[in-house]
PLY file of the C-alpha trace (Angstrom):
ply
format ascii 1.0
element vertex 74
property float x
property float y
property float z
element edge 73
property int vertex1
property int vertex2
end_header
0.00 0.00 0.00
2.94 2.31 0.44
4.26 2.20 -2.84
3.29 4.01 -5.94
1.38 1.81 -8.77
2.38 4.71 -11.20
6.22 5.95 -10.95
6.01 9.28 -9.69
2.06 8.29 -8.86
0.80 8.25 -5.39
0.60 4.99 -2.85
-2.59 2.97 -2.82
-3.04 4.42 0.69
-2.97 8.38 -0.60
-5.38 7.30 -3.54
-7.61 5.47 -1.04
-7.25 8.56 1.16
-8.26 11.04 -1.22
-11.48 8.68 -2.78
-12.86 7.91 0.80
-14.49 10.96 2.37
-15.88 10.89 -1.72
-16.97 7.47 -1.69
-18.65 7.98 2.50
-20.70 10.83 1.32
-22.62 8.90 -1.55
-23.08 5.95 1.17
-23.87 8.22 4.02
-27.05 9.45 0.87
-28.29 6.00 1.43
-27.55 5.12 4.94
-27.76 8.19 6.97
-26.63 7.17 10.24
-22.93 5.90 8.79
-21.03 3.15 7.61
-18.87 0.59 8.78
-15.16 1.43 8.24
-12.31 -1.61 8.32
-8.81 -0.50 7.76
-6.34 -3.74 8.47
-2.85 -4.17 8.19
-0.89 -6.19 10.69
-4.04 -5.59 13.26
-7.79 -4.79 11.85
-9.80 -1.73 13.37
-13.01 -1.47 12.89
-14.80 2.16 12.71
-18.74 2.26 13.74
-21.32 4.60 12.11
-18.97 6.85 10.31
-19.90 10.15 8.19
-18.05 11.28 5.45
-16.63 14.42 7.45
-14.86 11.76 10.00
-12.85 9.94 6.96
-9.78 11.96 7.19
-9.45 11.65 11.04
-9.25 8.02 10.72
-6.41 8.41 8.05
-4.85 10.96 10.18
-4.92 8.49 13.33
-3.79 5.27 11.68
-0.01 4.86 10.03
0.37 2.27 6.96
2.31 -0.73 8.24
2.41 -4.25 8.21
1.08 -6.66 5.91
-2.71 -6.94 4.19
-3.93 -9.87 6.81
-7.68 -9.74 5.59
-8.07 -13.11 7.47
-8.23 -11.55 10.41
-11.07 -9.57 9.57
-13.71 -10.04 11.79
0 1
1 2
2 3
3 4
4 5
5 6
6 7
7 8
8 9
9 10
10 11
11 12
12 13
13 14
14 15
15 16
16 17
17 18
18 19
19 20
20 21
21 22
22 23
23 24
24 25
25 26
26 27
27 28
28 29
29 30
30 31
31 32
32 33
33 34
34 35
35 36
36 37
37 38
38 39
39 40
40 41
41 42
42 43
43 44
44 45
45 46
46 47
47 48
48 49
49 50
50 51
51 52
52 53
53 54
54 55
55 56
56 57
57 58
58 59
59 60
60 61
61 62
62 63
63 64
64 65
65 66
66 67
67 68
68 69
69 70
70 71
71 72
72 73
């Protein structure tokens, strides 16, 4: 996630950063209390009920690190 796709381009994690609070604001249209957020890495976290306008605190709380472990998704 921390490397570029493009040379020069930006990390999976910066695109994903910059699509999200997009992408939570057409949800939050049909699901007005919030979504579910899952980032995982070397732990999972799971986010409750989030609006779009919370997106970039979650980004800004959790550091890219580890490996993808989706099996320990709950």
């Amino acid at each position: 996630m921390a490397n570029a796709d493009r040379p020069g381009g930006p990390s999976r994690w910066q695109e994903m950063r910059e699509a999200a609070p997009t992408l939570a604001a057409q949800c939050q249209e049909l699901d007005p209390d919030g979504i579910v957020v899952y980032l995982f890495s070397t732990r999972s976290k799971r986010y409750e009920k989030v609006v779009a306008r919370e997106i970039e605190d979650i980004f800004r709380e959790n550091q890219l690190f580890g490996l993808t472990d989706t099996a320990d998704v709950p």
